[in-house]
C-alpha positions in Angstrom: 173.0 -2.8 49.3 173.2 -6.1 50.3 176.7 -5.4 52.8 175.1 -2.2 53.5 172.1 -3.7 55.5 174.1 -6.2 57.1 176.3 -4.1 58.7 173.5 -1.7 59.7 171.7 -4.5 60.9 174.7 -5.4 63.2 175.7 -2.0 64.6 172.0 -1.3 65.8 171.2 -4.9 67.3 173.2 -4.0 70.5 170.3 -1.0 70.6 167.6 -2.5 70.1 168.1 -5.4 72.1 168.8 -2.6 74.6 165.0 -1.6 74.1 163.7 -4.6 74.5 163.2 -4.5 71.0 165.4 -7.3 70.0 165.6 -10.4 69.9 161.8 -10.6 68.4 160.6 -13.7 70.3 156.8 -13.4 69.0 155.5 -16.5 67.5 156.0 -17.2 63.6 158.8 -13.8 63.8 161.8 -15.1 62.4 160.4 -17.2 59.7 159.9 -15.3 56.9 159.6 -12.0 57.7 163.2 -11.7 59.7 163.2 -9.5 62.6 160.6 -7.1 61.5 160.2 -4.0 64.1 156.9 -2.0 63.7 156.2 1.5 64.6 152.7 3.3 64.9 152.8 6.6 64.8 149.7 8.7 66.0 147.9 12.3 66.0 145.8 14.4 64.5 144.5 15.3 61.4 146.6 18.5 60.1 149.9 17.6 62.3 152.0 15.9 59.8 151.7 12.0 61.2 151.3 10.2 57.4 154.1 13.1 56.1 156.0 11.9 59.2 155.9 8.3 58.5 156.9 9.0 54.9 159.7 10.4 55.3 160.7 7.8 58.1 160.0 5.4 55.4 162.4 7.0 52.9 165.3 7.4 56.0 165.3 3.8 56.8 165.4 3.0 53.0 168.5 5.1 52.4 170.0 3.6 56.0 169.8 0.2 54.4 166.4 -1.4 55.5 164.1 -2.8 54.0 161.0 -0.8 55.2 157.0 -0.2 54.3 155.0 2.2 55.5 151.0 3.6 54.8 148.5 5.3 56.9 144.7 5.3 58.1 142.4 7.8 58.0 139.6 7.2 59.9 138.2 10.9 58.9 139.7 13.1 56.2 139.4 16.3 58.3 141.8 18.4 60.7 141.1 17.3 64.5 140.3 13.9 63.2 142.3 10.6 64.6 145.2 10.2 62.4 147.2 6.6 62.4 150.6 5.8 60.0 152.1 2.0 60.5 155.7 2.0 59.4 157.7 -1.8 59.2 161.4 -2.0 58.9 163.9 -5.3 59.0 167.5 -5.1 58.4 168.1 -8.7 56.9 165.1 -9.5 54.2 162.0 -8.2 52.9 159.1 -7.6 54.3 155.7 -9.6 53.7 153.1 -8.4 56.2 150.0 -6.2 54.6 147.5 -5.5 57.2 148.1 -2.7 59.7 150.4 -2.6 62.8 147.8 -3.5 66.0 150.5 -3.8 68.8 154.1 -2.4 67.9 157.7 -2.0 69.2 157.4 1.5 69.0 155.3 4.4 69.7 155.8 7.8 68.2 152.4 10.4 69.5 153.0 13.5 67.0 150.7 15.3 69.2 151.0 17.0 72.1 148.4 16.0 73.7 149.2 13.1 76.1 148.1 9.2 74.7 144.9 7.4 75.6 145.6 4.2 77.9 144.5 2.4 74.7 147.1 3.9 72.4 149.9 2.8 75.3 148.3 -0.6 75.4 148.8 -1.0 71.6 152.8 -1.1 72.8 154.4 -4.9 73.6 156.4 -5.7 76.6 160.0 -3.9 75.9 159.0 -1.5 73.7 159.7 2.5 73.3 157.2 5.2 73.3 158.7 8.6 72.1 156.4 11.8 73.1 156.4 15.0 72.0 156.3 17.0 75.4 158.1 19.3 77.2 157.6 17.8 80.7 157.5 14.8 82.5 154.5 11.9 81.8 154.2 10.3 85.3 152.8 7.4 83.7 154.3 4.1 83.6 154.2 0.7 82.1 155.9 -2.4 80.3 158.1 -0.1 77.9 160.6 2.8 78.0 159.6 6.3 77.5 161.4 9.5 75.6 160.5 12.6 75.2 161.3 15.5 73.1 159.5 19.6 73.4 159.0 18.7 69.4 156.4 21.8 69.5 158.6 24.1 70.8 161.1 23.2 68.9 158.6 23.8 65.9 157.8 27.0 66.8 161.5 28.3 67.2 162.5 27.1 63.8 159.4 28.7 62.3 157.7 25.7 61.3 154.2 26.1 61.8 151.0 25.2 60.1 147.9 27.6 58.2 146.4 27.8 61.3 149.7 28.8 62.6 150.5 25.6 65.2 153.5 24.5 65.2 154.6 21.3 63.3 156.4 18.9 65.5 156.3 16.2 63.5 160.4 16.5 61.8 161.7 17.4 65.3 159.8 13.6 66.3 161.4 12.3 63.5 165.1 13.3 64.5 164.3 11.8 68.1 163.1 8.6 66.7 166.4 8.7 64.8 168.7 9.4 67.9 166.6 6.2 69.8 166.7 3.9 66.9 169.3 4.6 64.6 171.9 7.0 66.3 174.4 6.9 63.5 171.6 8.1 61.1 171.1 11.8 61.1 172.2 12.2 57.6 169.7 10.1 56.1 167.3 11.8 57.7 168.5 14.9 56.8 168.7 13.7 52.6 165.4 12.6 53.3 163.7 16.0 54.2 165.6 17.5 51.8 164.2 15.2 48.9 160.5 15.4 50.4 160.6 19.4 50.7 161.5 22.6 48.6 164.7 24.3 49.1 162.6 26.7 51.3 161.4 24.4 53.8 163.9 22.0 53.9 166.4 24.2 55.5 164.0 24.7 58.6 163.1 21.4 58.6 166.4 20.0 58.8 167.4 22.5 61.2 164.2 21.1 63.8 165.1 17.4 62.9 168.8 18.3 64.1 166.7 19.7 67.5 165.1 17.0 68.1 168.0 14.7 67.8 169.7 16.8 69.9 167.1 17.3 72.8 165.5 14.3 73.0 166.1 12.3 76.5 165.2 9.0 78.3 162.6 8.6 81.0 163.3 6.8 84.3 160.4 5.4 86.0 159.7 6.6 89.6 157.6 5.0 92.8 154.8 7.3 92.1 154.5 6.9 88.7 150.8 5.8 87.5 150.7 2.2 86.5 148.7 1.3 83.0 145.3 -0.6 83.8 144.8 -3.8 82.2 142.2 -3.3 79.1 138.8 -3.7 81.0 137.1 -6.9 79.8 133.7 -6.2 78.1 131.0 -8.5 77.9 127.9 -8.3 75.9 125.3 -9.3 76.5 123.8 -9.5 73.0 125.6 -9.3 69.6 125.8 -5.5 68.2 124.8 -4.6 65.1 127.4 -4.1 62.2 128.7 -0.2 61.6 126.6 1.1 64.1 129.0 3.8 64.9 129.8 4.9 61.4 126.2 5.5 60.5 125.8 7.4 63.5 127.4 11.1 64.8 129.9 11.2 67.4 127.8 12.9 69.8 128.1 9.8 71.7 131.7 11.0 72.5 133.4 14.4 74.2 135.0 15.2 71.2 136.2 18.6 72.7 139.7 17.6 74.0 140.4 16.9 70.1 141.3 20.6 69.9 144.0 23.4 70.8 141.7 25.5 69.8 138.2 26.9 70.2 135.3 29.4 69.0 134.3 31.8 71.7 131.3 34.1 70.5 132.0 38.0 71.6 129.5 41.1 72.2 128.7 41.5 68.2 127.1 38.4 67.6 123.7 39.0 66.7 122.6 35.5 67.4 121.8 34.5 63.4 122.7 30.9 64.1 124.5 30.7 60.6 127.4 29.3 62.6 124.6 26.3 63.7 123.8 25.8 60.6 127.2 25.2 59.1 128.9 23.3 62.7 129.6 19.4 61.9 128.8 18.5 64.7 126.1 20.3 66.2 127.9 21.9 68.5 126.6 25.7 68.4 123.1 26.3 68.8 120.3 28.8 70.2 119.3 28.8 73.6 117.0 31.1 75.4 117.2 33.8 72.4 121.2 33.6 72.3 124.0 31.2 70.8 125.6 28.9 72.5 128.4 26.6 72.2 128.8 22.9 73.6 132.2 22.5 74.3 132.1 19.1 75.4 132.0 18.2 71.2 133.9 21.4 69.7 136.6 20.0 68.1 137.9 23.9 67.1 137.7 23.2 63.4 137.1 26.9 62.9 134.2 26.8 60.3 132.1 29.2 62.7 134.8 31.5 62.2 134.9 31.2 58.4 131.0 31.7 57.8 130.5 33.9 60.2 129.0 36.9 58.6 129.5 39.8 61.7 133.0 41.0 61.8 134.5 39.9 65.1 131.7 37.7 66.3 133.5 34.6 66.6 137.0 34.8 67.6 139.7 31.3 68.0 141.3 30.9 70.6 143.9 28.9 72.9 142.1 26.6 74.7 142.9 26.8 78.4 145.2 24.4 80.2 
């Protein structure tokens, strides 16, 4: 195991210094942790991201690192902000336990384009991989890559209850062709150990697309620079968990979703669907339901509990 790291650890130096990646020059790296590269990996609830990082995990394992990996939820619902933190080092264990704040790299499962804060959390040098089909004119301190993971998803048949497709293997087999080129396989003995014969097959199949089709960005002049955080003074000290103990109506929680309710000709205006929305979202105005979509986040419960056939229909929300 021992030979097997080191020489894994010297065939991909040459890449990741490439990156920007290595040498790790941040102060107290090197001492006892090695070089230790951290990924975040980011999306939403019901796309696959803490699946994603465990099978990374079990990949870089079988390529020789040492490796750790273990996710956040900050909601356990579909919609919800979904975070994974995956470690790996080539030459020694690894000894860090809290979660990954600022990383090398950046893997955004969905595809929905990142905040400015998600790109901040990535240092000087480092890789963000996207799962898009088209070009993000945005620029900053780090390469970008992207790979049309979804569509990719959808032609191998890989698609969630809902029926969206799951991107998040085809990510995975881009992440391998940035970071590990010569390590398809484990990736592939990886998938095939997490999943049933059934799924594994299609699975591999999108993880070989996504190694295949993923590609490098080059920045151009008109490319959108990433602000500096904005510093933010208070004025007084807030209290503790004020946010958790409140709703998130405080937030437009609508651009969480791919899809939304819209109500159709039979709805008889009962309000169920009010009563049962988490957030608050449908309600009656002037006689006649209404829905906010400022805060839908498309979880479909209106839907479900609706009691008028064809009332309440999903659907695409509009580009």
């Amino acid at each position: 195991m021992r030979d097997l790291r080191e020489a894994a650890h010297g065939s991909r130096a040459g890449l990741l210094t490439g990156l920007g990646i290595l040498p790790d020059a941040r102060p107290g790296a090197g001492t006892d942790d090695g070089v230790v590269q951290e990924m975040l990996i980011v999306g939403r609830g019901g796309e696959g991201v803490v699946l994603a990082s465990q099978i990374l995990a079990d990949t870089f394992a079988r390529a020789g690192f040492w490796v750790q990996s273990f996710p956040e939820f900050k909601a356990e619902r579909r919609g919800a902000p979904i975070s994974a933190f995956l470690r790996w080092d080539a030459a020694s264990p690894i000894h860090r336990r809290y979660k990954v704040q600022d990383c090398d790299v950046l893997v955004d499962v969905s595809p929905a384009p990142p905040s400015d804060d998600v790109l901040r959390a990535v240092r000087p040098g480092g890789l963000v991989v996207l799962n898009r089909e088209t070009r993000f004119a945005h620029g900053g301190a780090f390469e970008i890559a992207r790979v049309p993971a979804a569509r990719i998803a959808q032609e191998s048949g890989i698609l969630s209850s809902e029926g969206r497709p799951m991107g998040n293997v085809a990510m995975l087999g881009a992440c391998m062709k940035l970071l590990v080129p010569d390590g398809l396989r484990f990736l592939e003995e990886a998938v095939a150990a997490r999943m049933g014969p059934a799924s594994a097959a299609k699975n591999v199949q999108a993880a070989r697309a996504g190694y295949a089709s993923v590609i490098r960005q080059r920045a151009r002049a008109g490319d959108t620079a990433l602000e500096p955080a904005p510093e933010v003074r208070h004025a007084h000290r807030r209290a503790l968990f004020a946010v958790s103990t409140t709703d998130s109506l405080g937030n437009h929680t609508g651009g969480w979703s791919l899809d939304r309710p819209v109500l159709r000709d039979a709805c008889n205006d009962c309000a169920l669907c009010a009563l049962f929305c988490p957030e608050g979202a449908i309600a009656r105005t002037d006689g006649s339901m209404a829905i906010d979509y400022l805060y839908c986040k498309g979880c479909g419960i209106c839907e479900v509990v609706c009691p008028v056939k064809n009332a309440i229909a999903m659907e695409a929300v509009p580009a």
